[in-house]
C-alpha positions as CSV (number, residue, x, y, z in Angstrom):
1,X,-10.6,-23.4,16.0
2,X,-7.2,-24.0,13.9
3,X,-8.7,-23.2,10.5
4,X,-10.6,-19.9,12.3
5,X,-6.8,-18.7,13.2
6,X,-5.6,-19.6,9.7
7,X,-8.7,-17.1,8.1
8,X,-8.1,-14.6,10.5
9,X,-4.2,-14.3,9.4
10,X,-5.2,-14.5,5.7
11,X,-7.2,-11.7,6.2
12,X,-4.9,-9.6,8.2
13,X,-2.1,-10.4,5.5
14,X,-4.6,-8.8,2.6
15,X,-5.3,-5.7,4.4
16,X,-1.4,-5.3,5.0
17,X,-1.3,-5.2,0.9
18,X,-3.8,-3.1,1.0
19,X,-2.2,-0.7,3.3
20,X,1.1,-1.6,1.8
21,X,-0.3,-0.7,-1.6
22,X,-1.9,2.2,-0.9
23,X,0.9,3.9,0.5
24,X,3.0,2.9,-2.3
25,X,1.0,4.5,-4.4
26,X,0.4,7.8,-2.3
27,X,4.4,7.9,-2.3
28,X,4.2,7.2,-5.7
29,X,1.9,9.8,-6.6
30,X,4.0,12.4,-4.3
31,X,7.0,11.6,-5.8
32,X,5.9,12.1,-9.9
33,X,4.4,15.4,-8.4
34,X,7.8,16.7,-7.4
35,X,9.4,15.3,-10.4
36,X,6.7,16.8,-12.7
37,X,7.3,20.3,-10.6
38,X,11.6,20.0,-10.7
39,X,10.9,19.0,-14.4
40,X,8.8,21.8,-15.1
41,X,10.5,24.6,-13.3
């Protein structure tokens, strides 16, 4: 039962990157969009 708990939270703590990463990178993204347009206009 203890190493079941253990997978669970090792799993849980990858899709939090995951989640973590992925709106990093859709911030990201947003933000070189608005410097590409203040940089452009």
């Amino acid at each position: 039962m203890e190493s079941e708990k253990k997978v669970e939270k090792k799993i849980l703590k990858e899709e939090h990157l995951d989640y973590l990463i992925e709106l990093w990178l859709k911030y990201h993204n947003e933000t070189a969009v608005e410097i590409k347009k203040t940089y452009v206009a």
